[in-house]
N, C-alpha and C positions, 0 to 999 in steps of 0.2 A: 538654725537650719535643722529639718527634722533629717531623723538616719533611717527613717521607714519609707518605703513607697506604696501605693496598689497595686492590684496585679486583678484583672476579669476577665475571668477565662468566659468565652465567646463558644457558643455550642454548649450541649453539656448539661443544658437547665436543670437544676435537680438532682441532678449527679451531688454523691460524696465525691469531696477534691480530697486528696492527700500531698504533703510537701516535704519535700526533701528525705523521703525514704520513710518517714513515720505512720507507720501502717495501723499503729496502734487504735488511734482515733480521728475520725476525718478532723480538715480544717474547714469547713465549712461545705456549702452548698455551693454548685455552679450558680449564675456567674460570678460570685462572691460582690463588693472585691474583697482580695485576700491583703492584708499588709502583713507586708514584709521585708527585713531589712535590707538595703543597696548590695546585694550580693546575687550570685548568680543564686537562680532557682529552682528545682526540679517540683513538676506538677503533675498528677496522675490519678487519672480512675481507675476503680477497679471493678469486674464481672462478675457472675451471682458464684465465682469457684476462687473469688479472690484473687483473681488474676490480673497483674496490671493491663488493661486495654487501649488505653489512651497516657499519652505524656506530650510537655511541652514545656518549654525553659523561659524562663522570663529576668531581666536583671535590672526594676530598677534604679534609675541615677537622680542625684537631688539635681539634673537637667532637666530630667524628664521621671517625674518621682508618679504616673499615673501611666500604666502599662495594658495593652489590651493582648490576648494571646486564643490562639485555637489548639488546641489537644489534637495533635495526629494518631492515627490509629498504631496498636501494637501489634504486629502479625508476624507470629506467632502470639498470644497471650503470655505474659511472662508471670510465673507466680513469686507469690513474695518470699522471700527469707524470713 
């Protein structure tokens, strides 16, 4: 049994994705998919001031190991740490 799933974030095409707080370097492009392991997971774009704009949580399970999700808006922009 694998411990990874997908995760394709829906909207967004093009977009740098960031996950789980790692601002350092994107994980890829929208819609990915992203693999990532069975665990809850934070998903997020960010704006030309580095602002997170978008997020959306995805978790997931060797039930259902291929996830689709849409990025809700941030409003306010929240900047990174």
């Amino acid at each position: 049994m694998a411990d990874f799933g997908n995760v394709t974030i829906k909207g967004c095409n093009g977009e740098d994705v960031y996950i789980n707080g790692d601002y350092s370097t994107p994980a890829g492009k929208a819609p990915g998919p992203f693999v990532v392991p069975f665990v809850y997971s934070i998903f997020d774009t960010l704006d030309a001031k580095r602002r997170i704009n978008r997020r959306g949580f995805a978790q997931p399970t060797p039930s259902e190991p291929d996830v689709s999700i849409a990025l809700s808006p941030v409003n306010p922009p929240v900047p990174v740490s």
